[in-house]
N, C-alpha and C positions, 0 to 999 in steps of 0.2 A: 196416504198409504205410501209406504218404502217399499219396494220390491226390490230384492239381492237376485243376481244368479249368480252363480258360482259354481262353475267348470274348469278343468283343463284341457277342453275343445275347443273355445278362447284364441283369436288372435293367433293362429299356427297359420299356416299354409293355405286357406282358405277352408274348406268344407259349410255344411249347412246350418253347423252349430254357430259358428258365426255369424254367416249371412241373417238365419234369423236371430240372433240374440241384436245384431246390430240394427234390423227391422224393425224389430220391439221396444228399443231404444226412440229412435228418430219416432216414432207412433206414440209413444206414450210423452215425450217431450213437446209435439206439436199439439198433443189432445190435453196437455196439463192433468193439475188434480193428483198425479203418481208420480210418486221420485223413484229413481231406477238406479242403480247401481252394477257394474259387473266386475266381479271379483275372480282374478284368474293368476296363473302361476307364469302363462307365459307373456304377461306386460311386463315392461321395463322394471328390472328390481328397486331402482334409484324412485319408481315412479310414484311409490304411497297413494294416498287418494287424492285423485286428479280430478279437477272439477273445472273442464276445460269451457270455451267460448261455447260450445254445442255438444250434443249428447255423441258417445258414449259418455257417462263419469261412469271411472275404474277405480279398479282396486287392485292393487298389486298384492297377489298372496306369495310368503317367500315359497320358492320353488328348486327345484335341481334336474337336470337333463342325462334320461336314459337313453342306452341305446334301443332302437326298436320300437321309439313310441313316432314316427313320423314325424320329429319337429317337433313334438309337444312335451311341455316338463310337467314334471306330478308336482305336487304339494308337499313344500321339507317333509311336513307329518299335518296328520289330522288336529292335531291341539294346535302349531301356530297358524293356520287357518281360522280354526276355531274363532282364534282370538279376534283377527282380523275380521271374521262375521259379525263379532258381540259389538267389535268399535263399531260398527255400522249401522248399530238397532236397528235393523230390518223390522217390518210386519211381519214380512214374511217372504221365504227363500227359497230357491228356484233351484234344485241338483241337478245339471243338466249332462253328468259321467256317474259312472256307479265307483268311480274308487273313493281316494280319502277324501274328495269334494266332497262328497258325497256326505260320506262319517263327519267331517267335520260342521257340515248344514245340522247335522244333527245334536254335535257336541254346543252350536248355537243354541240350538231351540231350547235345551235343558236349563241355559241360561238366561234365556227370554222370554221364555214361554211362548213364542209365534210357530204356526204350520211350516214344514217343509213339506213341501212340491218334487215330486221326481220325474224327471223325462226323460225318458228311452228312446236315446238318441241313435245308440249303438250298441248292437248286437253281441254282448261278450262272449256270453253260450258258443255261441257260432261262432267263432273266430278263436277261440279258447280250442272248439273242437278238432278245427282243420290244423291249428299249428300242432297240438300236442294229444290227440284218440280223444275218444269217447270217452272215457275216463275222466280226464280233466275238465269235457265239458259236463259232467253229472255234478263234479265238484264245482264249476260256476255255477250252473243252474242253484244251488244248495246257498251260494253265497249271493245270488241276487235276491232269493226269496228271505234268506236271514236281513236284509238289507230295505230291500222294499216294504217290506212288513212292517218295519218302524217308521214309514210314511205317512203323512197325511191324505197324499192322494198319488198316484202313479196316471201319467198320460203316458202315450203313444201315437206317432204322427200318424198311422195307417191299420187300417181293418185287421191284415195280417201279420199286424207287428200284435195286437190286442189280443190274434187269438195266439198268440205263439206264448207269451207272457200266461195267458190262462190254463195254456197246457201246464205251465208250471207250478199253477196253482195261485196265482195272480191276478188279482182286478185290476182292470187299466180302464181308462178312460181315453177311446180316440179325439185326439186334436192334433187338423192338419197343419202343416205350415204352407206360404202362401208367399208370393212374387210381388215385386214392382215392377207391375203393368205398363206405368211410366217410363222406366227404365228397360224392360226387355219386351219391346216393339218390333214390329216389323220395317218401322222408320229406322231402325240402326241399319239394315241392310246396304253392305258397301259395293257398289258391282266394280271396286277396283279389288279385292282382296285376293281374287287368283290372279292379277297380273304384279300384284306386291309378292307373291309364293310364288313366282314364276311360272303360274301354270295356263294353261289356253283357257281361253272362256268356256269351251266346248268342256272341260274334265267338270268327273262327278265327282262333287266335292261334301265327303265325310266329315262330320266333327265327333270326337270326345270330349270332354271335359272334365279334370276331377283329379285324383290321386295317380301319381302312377306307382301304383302298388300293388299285391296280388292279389288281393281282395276285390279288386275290378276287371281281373278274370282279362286284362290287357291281352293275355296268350291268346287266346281264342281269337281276340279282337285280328292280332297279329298277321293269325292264320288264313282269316277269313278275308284283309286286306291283298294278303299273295295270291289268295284263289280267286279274289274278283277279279283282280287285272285291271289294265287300262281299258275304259280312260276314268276308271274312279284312282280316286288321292283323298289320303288320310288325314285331317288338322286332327294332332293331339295339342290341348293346353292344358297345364297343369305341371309340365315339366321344371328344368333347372336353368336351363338354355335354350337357346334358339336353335336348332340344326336339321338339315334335309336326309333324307335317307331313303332316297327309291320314293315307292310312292305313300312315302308319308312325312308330315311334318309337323315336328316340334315345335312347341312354342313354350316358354314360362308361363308359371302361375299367373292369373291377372289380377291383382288388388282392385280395379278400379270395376265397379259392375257395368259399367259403359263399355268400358273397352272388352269384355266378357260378351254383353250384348252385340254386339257388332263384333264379332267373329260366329257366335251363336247364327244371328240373323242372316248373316250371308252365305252362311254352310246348306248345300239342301238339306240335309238331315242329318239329328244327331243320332249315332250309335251307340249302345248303352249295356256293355256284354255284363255289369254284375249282376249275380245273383242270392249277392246277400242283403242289399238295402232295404232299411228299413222305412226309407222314404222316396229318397232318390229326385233330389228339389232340385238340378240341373236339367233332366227333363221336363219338369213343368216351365221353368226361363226359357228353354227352347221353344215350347210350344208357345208359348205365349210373344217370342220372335215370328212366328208365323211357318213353324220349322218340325216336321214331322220327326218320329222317334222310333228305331227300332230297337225294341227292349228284351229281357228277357221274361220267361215265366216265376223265376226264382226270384225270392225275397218280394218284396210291396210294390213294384217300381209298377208295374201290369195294371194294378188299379189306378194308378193316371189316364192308363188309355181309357179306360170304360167308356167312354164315349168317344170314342174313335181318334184321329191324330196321330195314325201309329199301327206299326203291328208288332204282335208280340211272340217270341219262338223259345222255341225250349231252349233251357239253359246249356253252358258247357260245349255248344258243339259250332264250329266254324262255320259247318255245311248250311246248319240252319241257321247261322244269322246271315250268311249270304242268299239264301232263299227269302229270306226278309227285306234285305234289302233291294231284292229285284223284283219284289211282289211290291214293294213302296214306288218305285220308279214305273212298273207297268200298273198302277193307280192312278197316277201322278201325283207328284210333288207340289205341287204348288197346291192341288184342289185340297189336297190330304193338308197341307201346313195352313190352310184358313180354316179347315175342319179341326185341330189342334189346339189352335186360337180359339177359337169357339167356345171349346171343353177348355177351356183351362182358366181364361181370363174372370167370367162371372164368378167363378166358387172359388177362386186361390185369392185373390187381389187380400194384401196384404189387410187392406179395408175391411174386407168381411171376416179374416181370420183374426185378426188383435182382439176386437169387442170381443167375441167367442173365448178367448184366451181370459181376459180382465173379468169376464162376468164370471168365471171358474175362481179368479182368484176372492171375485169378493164373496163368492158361495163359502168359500172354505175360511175366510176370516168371520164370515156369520154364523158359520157351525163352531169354531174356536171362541167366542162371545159367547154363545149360549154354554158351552162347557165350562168356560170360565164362571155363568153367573149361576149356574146349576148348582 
């Protein structure tokens, strides 16, 4: 079996389009049997198909950079994708963005006859609606159902990403994604990290993690920083640079998920003001560092906690995510960050979510065989 994905969520800045497509890679490479490919616009243009010492093997689809997409470039057009799909005779292909990734998965499939796979990764509807009214989100709604509909199968990481898609008239199939255990430990925990930030061992020390974009609702986070006061201090990582600013601190994107884990694991807890995730896999890495979570009600991120590890407050409001936060510290933190671990480690490990992934894909090459021999 060939499995293709093919996104422009790919190799940007990090996110969880990544982390798990790079999961999926190193899993199906050590478990054999599946050749995987990923085909993205933002590899190397010079790069063609790279068929390196160890997995990822990519694909470079030709690409161009807009303004506004985060770092990420779209696809020149849906046909020279396309093309670059057909070179790759997939089984079968993974859309992991709704634009011309997307179109072009399927301008393949008419040429090979194999299923395309679509995952809702990212909420367009929503982000469609807060930049430009309700209006234009009616018009995505309209263009993800014309779009999914020519699917073979549609997933979704989370219970409330499944029913949001069904309001729209949409069957989805939930499939979570899932952590290296290995990698985000409570064993990363550095007890030098506040005197590396200059801070006393005594400060309560905050993490974020993720985009710093408005879509993470950073404002609130902001707010709710100035109204705790000392002796709490902010890590944000995900930035451009490294730089201090009162009681919070910058730090770049981390490439490496080591070095991710171990600022993770030393933070008492992460802080997580979005409310539009439709997964929100930086809080399960935390937890599973041994690291409590205060989240909010909005978007999917809340059914991580279901079984405790965290409290969760309503969205949008500073007051209540410092209410959360002082309801986590008069719990305690440490009882609350092994209750975290607990919930998170058995049902994420990256181990029990792949097979779950792979037995999907051969359901849907065995429904394809039997239409074929029909």
């Amino acid at each position: 079996m060939h499995v293709v994905d093919v996104t422009m969520l790919y190799a940007g800045a990090g996110g969880g389009v990544s982390t798990y497509l790079d999961a999926k890679a190193r899993w199906l490479h050590s478990h054999g049997g599946v050749r995987h490919t990923i085909a993205s616009p933002n590899l190397p243009r010079h790069a063609g198909l790279l068929a390196s010492a160890g997995p990822p093997y990519t694909a470079a689809l030709p690409g161009l950079g807009l303004p506004g997409l985060s770092g990420y470039r779209l696809p020149r057009s849906a046909a020279s994708a396309a093309r670059v799909l057909t070179a790759l005779a997939p089984d079968l292909i993974e859309a992991g963005d709704a634009g011309p990734c997307a179109w072009a998965a399927l301008r393949a499939r008419q040429r090979l006859q194999v299923p395309v796979l679509a995952f809702f990764h990212s909420d367009l509807p929503q982000l469609v609606r807060r930049r430009f009214g309700p209006g234009a989100g009616q018009l995505a709604c309209r263009y993800l159902q014309r779009l999914y509909r020519e699917c073979d199968l549609l997933l979704a990481p989370s219970a409330a990403t499944v029913q949001r898609l069904e309001a729209m008239g949409l069957r989805a199939t939930q499939q979570p994604l899932g952590i290296d255990t290995a990698v985000y430990t409570p064993q990363r925990r550095d007890p030098h990290l506040r005197a590396e930030l200059g801070l006393p061992q005594s400060a309560r020390l905050l993490v974020y993690a993720g985009r710093f974009s408005a879509g993470k609702r950073l404002d609130v986070l902001a707010a709710a920083i100035k109204r705790l006061g000392a002796p709490y201090h902010l890590l944000m990582v995900g930035g451009r640079t490294r730089r201090r600013c009162g009681a919070v601190t910058e730090l770049p994107f981390q490439p490496n998920p080591r070095a991710l884990a171990r600022l993770l694991a030393s933070g008492d807890a992460l802080v997580h003001p979005g409310d539009r995730e439709t997964f929100g896999l930086v809080v399960l890495e935390a937890m599973a560092c041994g690291v409590p979570a205060v989240v909010t009600s909005g978007g999917a991120v809340a059914e991580l906690l279901a079984d405790g590890g965290g409290v969760v407050v309503a969205p949008g409001s500073a007051a209540a995510l410092c209410e959360g936060v002082d309801a986590l510290y008069r719990a305690g933190v440490a009882g609350m960050g092994e209750q975290a671990r607990r919930a998170a480690c058995p049902r994420y490990d990256w181990s029990r979510i792949l097979p779950q992934l792979l037995a999907r894909y051969r359901a849907l090459l065995a429904q394809e065989d039997v239409r074929a021999s029909s």
